[in-house]
C-alpha positions in Angstrom: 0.0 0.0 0.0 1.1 3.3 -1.1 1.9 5.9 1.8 1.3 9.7 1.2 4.2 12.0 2.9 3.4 15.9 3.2 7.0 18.1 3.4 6.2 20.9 6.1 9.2 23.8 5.9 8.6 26.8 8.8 10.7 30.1 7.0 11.1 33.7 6.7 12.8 35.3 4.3 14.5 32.3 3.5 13.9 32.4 -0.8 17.7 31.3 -1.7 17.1 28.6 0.7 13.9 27.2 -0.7 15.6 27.3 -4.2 18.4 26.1 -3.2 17.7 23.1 -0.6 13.7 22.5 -0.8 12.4 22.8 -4.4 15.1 20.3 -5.8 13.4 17.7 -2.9 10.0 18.3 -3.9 9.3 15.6 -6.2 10.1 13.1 -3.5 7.2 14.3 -1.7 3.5 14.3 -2.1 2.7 17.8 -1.4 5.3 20.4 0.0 3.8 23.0 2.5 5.0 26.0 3.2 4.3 28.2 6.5 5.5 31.8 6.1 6.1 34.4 8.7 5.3 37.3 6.3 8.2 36.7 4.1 9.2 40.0 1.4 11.9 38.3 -0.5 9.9 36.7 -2.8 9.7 33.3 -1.2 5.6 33.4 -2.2 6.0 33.7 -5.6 8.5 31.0 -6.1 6.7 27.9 -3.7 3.3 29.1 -5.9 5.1 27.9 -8.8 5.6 24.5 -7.9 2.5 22.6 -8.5 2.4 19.9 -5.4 2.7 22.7 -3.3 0.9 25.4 -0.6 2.1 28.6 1.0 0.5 29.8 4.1 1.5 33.0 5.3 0.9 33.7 9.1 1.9 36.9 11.6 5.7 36.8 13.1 6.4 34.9 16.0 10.1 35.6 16.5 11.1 31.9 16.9 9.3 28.3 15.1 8.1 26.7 17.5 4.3 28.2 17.6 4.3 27.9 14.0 5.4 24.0 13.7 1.5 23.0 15.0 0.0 25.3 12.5 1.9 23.4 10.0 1.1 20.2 10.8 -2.5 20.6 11.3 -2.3 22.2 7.5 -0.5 19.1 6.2 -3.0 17.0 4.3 -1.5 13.8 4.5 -1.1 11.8 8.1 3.0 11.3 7.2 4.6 14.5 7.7 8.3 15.3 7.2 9.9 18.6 9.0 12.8 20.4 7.7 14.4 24.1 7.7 14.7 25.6 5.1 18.6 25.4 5.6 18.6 21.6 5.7 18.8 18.7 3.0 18.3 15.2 3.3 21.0 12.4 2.6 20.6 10.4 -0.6 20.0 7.2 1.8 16.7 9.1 3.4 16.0 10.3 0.1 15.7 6.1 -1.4 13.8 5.2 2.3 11.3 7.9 1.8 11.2 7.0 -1.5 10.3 3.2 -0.8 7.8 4.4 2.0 5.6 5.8 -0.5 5.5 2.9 -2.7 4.7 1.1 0.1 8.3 -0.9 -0.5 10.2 -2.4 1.8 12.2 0.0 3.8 13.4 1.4 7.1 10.4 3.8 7.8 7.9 1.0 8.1 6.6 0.5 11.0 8.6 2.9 12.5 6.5 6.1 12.4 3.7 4.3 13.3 4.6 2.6 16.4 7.7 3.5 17.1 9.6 6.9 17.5 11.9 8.1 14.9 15.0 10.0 15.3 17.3 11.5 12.3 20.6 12.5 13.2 21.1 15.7 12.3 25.1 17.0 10.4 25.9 20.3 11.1 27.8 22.4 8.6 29.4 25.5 11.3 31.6 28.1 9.5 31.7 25.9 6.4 33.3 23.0 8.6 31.4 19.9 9.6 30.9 19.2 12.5 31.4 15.9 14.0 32.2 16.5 18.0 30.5 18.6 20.7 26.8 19.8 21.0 26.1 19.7 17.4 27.7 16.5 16.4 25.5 14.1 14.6 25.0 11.5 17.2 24.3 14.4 20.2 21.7 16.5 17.5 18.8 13.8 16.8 15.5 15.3 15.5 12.5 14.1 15.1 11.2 14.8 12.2 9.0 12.1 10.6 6.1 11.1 12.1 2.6 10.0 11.8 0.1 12.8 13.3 -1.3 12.0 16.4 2.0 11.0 17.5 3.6 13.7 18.6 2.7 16.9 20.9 4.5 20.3 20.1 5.4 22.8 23.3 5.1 26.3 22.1 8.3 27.2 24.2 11.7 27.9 22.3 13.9 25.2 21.5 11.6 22.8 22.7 10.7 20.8 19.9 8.7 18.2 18.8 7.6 15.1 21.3 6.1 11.4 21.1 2.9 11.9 22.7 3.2 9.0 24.8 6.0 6.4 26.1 7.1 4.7 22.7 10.4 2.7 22.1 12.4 5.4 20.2 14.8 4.1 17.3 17.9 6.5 16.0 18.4 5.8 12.4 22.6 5.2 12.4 24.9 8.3 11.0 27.2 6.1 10.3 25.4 4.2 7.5 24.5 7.4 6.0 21.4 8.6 7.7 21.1 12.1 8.4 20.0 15.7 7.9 22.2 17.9 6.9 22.0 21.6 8.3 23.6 24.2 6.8 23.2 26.0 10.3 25.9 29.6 10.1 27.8 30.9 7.7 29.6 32.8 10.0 30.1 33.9 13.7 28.0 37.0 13.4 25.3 34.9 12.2 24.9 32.6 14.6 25.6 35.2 17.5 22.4 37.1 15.8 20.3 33.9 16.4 21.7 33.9 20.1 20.7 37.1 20.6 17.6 37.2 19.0 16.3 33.9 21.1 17.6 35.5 24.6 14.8 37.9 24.5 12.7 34.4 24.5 15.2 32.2 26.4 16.1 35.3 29.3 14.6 34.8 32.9 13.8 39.0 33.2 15.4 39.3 36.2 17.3 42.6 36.9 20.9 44.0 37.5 23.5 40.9 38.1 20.9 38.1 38.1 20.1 39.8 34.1 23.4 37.1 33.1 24.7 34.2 34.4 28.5 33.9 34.5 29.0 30.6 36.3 26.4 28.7 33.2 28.7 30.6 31.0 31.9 29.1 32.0 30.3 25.6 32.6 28.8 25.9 28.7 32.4 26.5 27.7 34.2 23.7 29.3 31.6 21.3 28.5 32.1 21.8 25.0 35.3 22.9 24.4 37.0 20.0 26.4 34.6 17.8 27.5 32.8 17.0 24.5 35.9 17.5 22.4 34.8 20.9 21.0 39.1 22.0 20.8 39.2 18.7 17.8 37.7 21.7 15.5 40.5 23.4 16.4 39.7 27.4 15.8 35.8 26.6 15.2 35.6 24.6 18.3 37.0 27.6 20.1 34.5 30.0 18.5 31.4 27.1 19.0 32.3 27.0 22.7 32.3 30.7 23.1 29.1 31.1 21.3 27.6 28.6 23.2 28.4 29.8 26.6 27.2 33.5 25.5 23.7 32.1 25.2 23.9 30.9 28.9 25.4 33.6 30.0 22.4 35.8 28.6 19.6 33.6 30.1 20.8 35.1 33.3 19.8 33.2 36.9 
């Protein structure tokens, strides 16, 4: 039996992404769908063009959360696939979703149905890959393909998507070429900008020295600099570490 899959992407202002990364997966979906925070770059015009697809445009949120279960309840079909607009798919989940919908033998069977199913997720950080610390393959696992009904979405930041109830969880392996690939900062500014612009979100409010949070900040860096092997990046391990302990250190106490 054939399986329908609905793409869901959550974007603003992301155009060269979508042309780049999305449209050229589109045929290995049944429908793509598109939720828009108001986009001005264009992004409209081009989705409109493709003919499997929908663009919904709703008001800002500052962060994707909220937006992830308006998506999914506009999805049509009961498979739906999550990515960002700075992500693509491996050629190996490329063929699996491909044998999913022609109901072919393949890993996904079974899986999102009564099982939970996590993707490693392959950073690209500086135009380096990243394969130790936070944002190694086998520490980033998303979920991303499910079966509605399955999951639960908390409208906090960085919160993500969970299984509804206690179900065996199953991480496809990075190592036989499983993964998303995330094409997550060009450059330090721009991932400081995204640090920044969540700690109005992620920031406990609280006034004069309990506004920061030095001791999290330190912690943040050894953890991934040395702990978790950050320094193996060498100069981008260093920056990744420092980065990382600024956004604890601007949550504050």
């Amino acid at each position: 039996m054939e399986n329908k899959v609905s793409l869901l992407v959550n974007c603003l202002n992301e155009v060269n992404n979508l042309k780049n990364n999305i449209i050229p997966l589109a045929h290995h979906f049944d429908e793509v769908v598109i939720v828009d925070m108001q986009s001005n770059d264009g992004s409209a015009e081009l989705i409109k063009k493709l003919d499997n697809s929908r663009f919904i445009e709703i008001e800002k949120m500052g962060y994707v959360e909220p937006a992830r279960e308006i998506g999914i309840n506009s999805c049509k079909y009961d498979y739906v696939f999550i990515l960002d607009a700075d992500e693509i798919l491996s050629e190996k989940i490329i063929l699996e979703i491909n044998r999913f919908r022609k109901g072919e033998k393949t890993e996904f069977i079974g899986l999102v149905d009564i099982k939970g199913l996590m993707i490693p997720r392959y950073n690209s950080m500086f135009s380096q890959d990243i394969t130790w610390g936070k944002f190694a393959p086998e520490n980033d696992k998303q979920l991303r393909f499910f079966k509605k009904g399955t999951v639960e979405i908390s409208s906090k930041i960085h919160s993500g998507i969970k299984f509804k109830c206690n179900m065996e969880v199953v991480t496809l392996p990075f190592s036989s070429g499983y993964y998303i690939y995330h094409f997550h900062s060009a450059t330090a500014l721009e991932f400081i900008g995204r640090v920044v612009r969540y700690a109005e979100y992620e920031n406990t409010k609280q006034p004069g020295k309990n506004s920061f949070n030095v001791t999290n900040a330190i912690k943040a860096f050894v953890k991934e600099y040395i702990l978790s092997g950050g320094y193996k990046h060498g100069k981008t391990g260093f920056a990744l570490a420092y980065i990382l302990s600024l956004r604890e250190f601007l949550k504050g106490k």
